[in-house]
C-alpha positions as CSV (number, residue, x, y, z in Angstrom):
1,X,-66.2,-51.1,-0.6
2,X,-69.4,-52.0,1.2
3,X,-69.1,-55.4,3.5
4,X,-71.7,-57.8,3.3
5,X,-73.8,-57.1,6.0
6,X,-74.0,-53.2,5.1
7,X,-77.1,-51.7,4.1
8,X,-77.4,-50.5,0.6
9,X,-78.3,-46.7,0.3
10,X,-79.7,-46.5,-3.0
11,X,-83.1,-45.7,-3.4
12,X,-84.2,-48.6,-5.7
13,X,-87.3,-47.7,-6.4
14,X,-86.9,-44.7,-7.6
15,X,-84.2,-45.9,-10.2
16,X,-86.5,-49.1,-11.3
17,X,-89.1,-46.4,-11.7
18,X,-87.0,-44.2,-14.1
19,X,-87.4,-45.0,-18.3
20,X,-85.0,-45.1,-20.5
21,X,-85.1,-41.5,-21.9
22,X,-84.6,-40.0,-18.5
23,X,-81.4,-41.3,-17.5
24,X,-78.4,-39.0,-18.5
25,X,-75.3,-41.0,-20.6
26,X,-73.3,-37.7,-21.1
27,X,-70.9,-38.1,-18.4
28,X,-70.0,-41.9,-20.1
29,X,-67.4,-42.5,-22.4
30,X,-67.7,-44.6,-25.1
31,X,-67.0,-47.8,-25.2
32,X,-64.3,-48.4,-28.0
33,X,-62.8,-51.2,-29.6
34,X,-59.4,-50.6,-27.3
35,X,-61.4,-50.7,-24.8
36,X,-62.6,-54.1,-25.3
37,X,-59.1,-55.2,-26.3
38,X,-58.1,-54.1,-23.2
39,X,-60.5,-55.2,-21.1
40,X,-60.5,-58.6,-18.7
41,X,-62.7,-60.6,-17.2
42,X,-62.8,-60.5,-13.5
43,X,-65.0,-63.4,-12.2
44,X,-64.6,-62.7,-7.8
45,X,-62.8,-65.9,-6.5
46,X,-66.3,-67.1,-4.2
47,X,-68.1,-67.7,-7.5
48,X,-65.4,-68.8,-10.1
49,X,-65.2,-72.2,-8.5
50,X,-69.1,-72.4,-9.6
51,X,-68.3,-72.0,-13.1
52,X,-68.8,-75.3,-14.8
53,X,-69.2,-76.0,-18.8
54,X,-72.0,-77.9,-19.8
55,X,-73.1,-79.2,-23.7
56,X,-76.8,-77.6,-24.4
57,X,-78.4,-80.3,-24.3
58,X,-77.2,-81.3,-21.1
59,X,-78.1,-78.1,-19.3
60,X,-81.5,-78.2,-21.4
61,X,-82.4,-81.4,-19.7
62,X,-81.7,-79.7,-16.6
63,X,-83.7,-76.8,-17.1
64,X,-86.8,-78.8,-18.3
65,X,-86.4,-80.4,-14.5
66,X,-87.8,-77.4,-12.9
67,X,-86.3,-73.7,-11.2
68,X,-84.2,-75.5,-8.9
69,X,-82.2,-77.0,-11.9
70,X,-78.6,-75.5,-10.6
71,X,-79.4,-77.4,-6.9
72,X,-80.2,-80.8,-8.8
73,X,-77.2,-80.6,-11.1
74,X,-75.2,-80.4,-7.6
75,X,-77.0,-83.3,-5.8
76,X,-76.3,-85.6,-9.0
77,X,-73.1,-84.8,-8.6
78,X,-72.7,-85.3,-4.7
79,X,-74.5,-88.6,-5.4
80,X,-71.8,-89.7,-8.1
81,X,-68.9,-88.8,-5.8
82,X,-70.5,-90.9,-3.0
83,X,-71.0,-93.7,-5.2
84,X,-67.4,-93.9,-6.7
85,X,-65.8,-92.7,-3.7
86,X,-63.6,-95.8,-3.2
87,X,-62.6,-96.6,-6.5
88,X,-60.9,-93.0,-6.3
89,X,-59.0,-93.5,-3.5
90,X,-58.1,-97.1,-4.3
């Protein structure tokens, strides 16, 4: 497992220069319906706590607010927990 502060050794050019037709999917098995039954979702534990639901049109709204959308959603939020602070721990 590469720690954070390694450097990657992959040439990434090289493979972000490559099409399609040149890459070799012999060695991969197929992906089968047991496989997906099988399978699970693993989210690593730094980012699950990020994982928030949203209706559409909520996030839309946030989206239409510019790239920085994610950072916005974060500071209303900060801004709502300041504001209600002691009515929670009342």
């Amino acid at each position: 497992m590469l720690h954070a502060n390694s450097t990657s050794r992959t040439n990434w050019a090289a493979l972000e220069s490559r099409s399609e037709e040149n890459i070799d999917y012999s060695d991969i098995p197929p992906l089968t319906d047991d496989f997906f039954e099988r399978a699970t979702l693993r989210i690593p534990a730094d980012q699950a706590h990020n994982l928030v639901q949203l209706d559409p049109d909520v996030k839309q709204w946030f989206q239409a607010q510019g790239e920085q959308y994610k950072t916005l959603i974060n500071n209303v939020l900060r801004q709502y927990i300041e504001r209600n602070k002691t009515q929670r721990q009342a």
